[in-house]
N, C-alpha and C positions, 0 to 999 in steps of 0.2 A: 238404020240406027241401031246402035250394040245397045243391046241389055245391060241391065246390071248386075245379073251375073256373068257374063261375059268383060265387063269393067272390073270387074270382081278379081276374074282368072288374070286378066291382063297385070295387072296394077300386083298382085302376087307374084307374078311369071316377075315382074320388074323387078322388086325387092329379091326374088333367087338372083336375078342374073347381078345385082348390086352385091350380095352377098356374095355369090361367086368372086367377082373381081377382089373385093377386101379378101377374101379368104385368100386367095393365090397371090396378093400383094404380101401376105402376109409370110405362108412359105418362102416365100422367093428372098425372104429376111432374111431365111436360116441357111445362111451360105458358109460359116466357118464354126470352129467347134464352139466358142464363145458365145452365141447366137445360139446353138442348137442348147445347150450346156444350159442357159438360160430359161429356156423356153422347155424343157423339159422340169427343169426344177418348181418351175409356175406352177405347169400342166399336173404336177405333186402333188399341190395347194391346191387343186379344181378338179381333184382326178374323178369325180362321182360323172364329169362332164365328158363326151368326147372327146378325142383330140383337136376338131376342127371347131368346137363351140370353145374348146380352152383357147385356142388363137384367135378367132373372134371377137373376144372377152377381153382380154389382152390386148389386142392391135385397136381398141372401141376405147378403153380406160385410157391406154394410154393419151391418144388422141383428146378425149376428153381433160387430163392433167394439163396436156400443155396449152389447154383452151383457159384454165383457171377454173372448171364445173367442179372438180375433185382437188380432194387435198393432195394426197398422196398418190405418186405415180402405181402402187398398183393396187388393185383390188383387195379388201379382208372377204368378205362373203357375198354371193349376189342369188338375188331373188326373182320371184315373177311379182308383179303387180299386187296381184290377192295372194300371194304369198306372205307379204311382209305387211298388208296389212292383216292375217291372219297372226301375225307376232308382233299385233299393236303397233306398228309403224307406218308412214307414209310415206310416199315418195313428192320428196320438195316440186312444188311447182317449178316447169319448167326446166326440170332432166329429163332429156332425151332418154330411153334405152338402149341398152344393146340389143342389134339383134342376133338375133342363133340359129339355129337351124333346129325345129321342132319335128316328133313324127307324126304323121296324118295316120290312123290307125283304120285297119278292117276288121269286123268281126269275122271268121271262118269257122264252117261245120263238114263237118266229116263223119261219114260213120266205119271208116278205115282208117283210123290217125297215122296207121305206119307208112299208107301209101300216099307218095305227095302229090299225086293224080288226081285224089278222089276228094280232095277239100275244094269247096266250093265257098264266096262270097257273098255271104246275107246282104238282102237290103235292109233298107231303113226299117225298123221295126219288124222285121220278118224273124217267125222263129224256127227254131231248128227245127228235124223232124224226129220223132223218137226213135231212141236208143245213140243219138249223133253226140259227138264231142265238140263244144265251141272253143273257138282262143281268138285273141284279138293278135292282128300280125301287123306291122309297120309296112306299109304300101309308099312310101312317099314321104318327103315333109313339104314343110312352111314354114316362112318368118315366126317368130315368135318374139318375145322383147324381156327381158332382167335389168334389174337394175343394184348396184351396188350398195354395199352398209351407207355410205360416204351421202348417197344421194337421199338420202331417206332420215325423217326424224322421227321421235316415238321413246317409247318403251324402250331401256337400255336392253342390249345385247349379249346374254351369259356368256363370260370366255371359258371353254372348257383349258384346262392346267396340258399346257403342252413341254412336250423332253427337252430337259436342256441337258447338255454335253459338255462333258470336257475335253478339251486337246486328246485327238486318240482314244478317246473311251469310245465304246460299243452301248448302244442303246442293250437296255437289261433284257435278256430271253432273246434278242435276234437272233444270235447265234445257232443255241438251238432248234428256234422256230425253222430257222432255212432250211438246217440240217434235216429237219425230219422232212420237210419236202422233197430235199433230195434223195433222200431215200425211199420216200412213199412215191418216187417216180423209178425205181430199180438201182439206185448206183448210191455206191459206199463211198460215206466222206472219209478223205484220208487228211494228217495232219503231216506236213515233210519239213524239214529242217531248213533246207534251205532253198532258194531256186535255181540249184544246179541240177537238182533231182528232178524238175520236171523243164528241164529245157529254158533254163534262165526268167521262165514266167512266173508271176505272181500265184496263178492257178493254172490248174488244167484238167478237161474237161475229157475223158479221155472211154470215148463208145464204143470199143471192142470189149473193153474190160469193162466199161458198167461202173468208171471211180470218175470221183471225184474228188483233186488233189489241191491244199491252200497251204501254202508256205506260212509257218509259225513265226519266223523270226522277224515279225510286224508287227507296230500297235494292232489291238484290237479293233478299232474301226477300220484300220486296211484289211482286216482278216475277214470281217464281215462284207465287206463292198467287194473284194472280191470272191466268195461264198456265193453273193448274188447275184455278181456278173457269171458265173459258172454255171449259179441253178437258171437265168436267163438260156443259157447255150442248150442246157437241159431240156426247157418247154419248148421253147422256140425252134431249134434247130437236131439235125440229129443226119445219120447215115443215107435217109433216104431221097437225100435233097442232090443227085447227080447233077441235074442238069447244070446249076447254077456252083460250080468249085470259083469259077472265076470270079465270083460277087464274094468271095470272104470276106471284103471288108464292112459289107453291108452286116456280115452275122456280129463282128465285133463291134460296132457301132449298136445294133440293138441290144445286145448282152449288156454293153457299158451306159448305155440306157436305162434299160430296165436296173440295172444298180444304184442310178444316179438317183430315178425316181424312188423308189424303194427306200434310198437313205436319206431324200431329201425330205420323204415321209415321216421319217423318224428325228428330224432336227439336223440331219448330219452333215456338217461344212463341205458341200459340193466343189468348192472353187478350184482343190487340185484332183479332181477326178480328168481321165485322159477323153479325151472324146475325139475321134477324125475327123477331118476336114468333109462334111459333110455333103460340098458341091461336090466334091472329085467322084466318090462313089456312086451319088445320086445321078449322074448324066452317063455313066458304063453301064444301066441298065437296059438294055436290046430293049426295042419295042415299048417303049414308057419314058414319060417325058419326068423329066427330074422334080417337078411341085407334085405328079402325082407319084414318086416313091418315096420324098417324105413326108406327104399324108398320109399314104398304107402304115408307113412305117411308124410316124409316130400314135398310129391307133394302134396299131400291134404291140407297140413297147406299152402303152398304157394299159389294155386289158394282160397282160400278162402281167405287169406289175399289180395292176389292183387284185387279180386274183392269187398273186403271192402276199399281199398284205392283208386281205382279205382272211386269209386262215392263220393269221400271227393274232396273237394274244400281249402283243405290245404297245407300251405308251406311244400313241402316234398326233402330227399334227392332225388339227380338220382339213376338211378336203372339199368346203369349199360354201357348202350349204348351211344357212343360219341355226345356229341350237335351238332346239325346239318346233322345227319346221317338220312335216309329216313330208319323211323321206320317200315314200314311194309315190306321191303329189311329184314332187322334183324329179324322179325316176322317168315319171309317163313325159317330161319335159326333153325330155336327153333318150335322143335316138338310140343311142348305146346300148339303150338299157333295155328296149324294145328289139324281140323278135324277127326277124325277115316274114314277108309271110311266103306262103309256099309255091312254088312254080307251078303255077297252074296258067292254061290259057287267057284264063277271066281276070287273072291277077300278074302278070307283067308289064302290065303298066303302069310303070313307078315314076313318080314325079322327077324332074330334075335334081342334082345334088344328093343324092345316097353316101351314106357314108362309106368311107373309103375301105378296101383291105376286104373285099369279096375273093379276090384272086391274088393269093400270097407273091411278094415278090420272092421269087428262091433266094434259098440261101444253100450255103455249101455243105457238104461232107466234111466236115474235121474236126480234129481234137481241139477244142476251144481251149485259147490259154489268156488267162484273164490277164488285163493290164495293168 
C-alpha cells in the first residue's frame, strides 16, 4: 500500500507533467511573428515572472475568459492566495488558479564559497559549522497556484499613473538611459544621417569598432526601438559566438525582442515592430527541438530586457505584481528570481521542468543591423 507521502510525490509528479503539456501547448502557439509579437508584449506586463510562468498565466486566463470565470481576456495583476489576502482581498469562491511553476529551495553551507565542490546540503534544521557561509539555492520546483485582480474582491487596487504616448514620441529619458548602457558595455553611440551610411539599416551594431550607429532621420520612438534592438545585440550576442554564423536569424529575432519588450515597458505601440517568422528559425537549430528554442529564448530576451529596464529611471508600466504587495514574497515565488544551487554530487537532483536557457542557444558573429 503507498504512503502518503508517496501519494504526495505522485499526485505532484501529475500536476508537472499536466503543466508540462500546457506549457508546450502553449509554445507551439508561437509559430508566426503575430503570435510571438504578442506574447512577448504580455511577457512586458508580467515581466517580474519567468517566461514559462508568463505563458502559463496567459494560455490559463485566457482559457478561463472564454469559460465566462474572467471579464476581460487578459490578465491586470495576479497573486498567490495569502498574497492578496495580505492586500485585503479574496479570491471569489470557486476560481480555480493558475498554476506555475514554483522553486523548491535548499539551504547550502560552504566554508569555500568560490569552490562549487565544497557547498554541501543542510538538513532539516541542521546548522552550519563555524566560519561557513549559507545561501538558499533552487533545487527543483512545484505546482504552485495565482490567481488574477478579476477573480478576487476586496479592498480596491492603487493604479500606479502609467506613460502615455504620442504618435512617434520617445518615452522621456529612454534615450539617454540606453545610451549610457551602451556605453557602460565599451561601444560609442553614433547618430548617422541616414541609412545609407550603415548599409540601408535602421542601426548597426558594429564589434570591431566598439560603435554603435542609429539613423536620425526617424521619429523619436523608431530611434529609441532601434537603440534597444542594438543594445540587445550588445548583451546578448557578440564576436565570440563562431559556432553558430548560421542561426543569425535567431540573434535578430532576440534583439527585436528584447526591443519590443523594452518598449512595450514604456507604453510604446508594438504593433509595427518587425519580428521573424519564428517557426522557420526555431526548427534550424541542430540538436533541439523547436518548443525548447523558444523557451531559452524567450527567457533570454526577458532577463536581458528586465535588466536593461531595470537600470532606467523611466516612467514605466507594472510588471505584473499587485501595488503594495511585498515584492521579494513574489520574488521567492518566480524561479527566475532564485539562484541554481551549486553542482555538487548531493545536489543534481533537480526536480523535473527547470527553467529553461542553462545552455545558450548560439548565436552568430556579426554586425547587428537593427530593423
Amino acid at each position: 500500500m503507498a504512503t502518503r507521502q508517496e501519494e504526495t510525490r505522485r499526485a505532484r509528479a501529475a500536476k508537472l507533467d499536466e503543466l508540462h503539456e500546457r506549457l508546450t501547448g502553449a509554445v507551439e502557439q508561437l509559430v508566426s511573428g503575430p503570435d510571438w509579437a504578442r506574447a512577448l508584449a504580455f511577457a512586458a506586463r508580467f515581466r517580474s515572472r519567468s517566461f514559462n510562468n508568463t505563458l502559463l498565466i496567459w494560455v490559463q486566463h485566457q482559457g478561463a475568459h472564454e469559460q465566462g470565470r474572467v471579464p476581460e481576456p487578459f490578465p491586470s495583476y495576479v497573486a498567490g492566495y495569502k498574497q492578496w489576502q495580505a492586500l485585503g482581498r479574496q479570491v471569489e469562491k470557486g476560481q480555480p488558479g493558475y498554476q506555475i511553476l514554483a522553486p523548491v529551495t535548499g539551504r547550502f553551507a560552504s566554508a569555500n564559497p568560490a569552490d562549487a565542490e565544497s557547498w554541501r546540503r543542510l538538513g532539516k534544521g541542521e546548522k552550519p559549522h563555524a566560519g561557513e557561509v549559507v545561501r538558499s539555492k533552487m533545487v527543483g520546483v512545484r505546482p504552485a497556484y495565482v490567481w488574477d485582480a478579476s477573480q478576487t474582491t476586496g479592498d480596491p487596487i492603487p493604479e500606479p499613473p502609467a506613460p502615455r504616448l504620442l504618435e512617434g514620441e520617445a518615452p522621456a529619458g529612454l534615450w539617454d538611459g540606453l545610451a549610457a548602457q551602451v556605453e557602460a558595455a565599451g561601444f560609442a553611440v553614433l547618430r548617422v544621417p541616414h541609412e545609407r551610411m550603415i548599409h540601408g539599416a535602421n542601426g548597426m551594431t558594429d564589434y570591431a569598432a566598439n560603435t554603435v550607429a542609429v539613423r536620425e532621420d526617424t521619429d523619436p520612438a523608431a530611434q529609441v526601438k532601434t537603440l534597444t534592438h542594438e543594445l540587445g545585440h550588445v548583451l546578448l550576442h557578440g564576436p565570440d559566438a563562431e559556432e553558430a554564423r548560421q542561426h543569425r536569424s535567431i540573434g535578430e529575432v532576440e534583439a527585436e525582442s528584447v526591443a519590443l519588450m523594452v518598449g512595450a515597458a514604456h507604453g510604446m505601440d508594438t504593433s509595427g515592430y518587425t519580428i521573424p517568422y519564428v517557426s522557420t528559425w526555431a526548427a534550424r537549430v541542430d540538436g533541439k527541438e523547436p518548443v525548447e528554442v523558444v523557451k531559452a529564448t524567450g527567457e533570454r530576451v526577458r532577463k536581458t530586457a528586465l535588466a536593461v529596464l531595470d537600470q532606467l529611471e523611466t516612467a514605466q508600466i507594472g510588471d505584473g505584481i499587485p501595488p503594495g504587495l511585498d515584492r521579494d514574497a513574489t520574488h521567492r515565488e518566480n524561479p527566475a528570481h532564485v539562484r541554481p544551487a551549486p553542482e555538487t554530487a548531493s545536489s543534481r537532483r533537480v526536480a523535473s521542468l527547470p527553467e529553461p536557457g542553462a545552455r545558450p542557444v548560439p548565436v552568430p558573429a556579426f554586425q547587428g543591423r537593427g530593423l
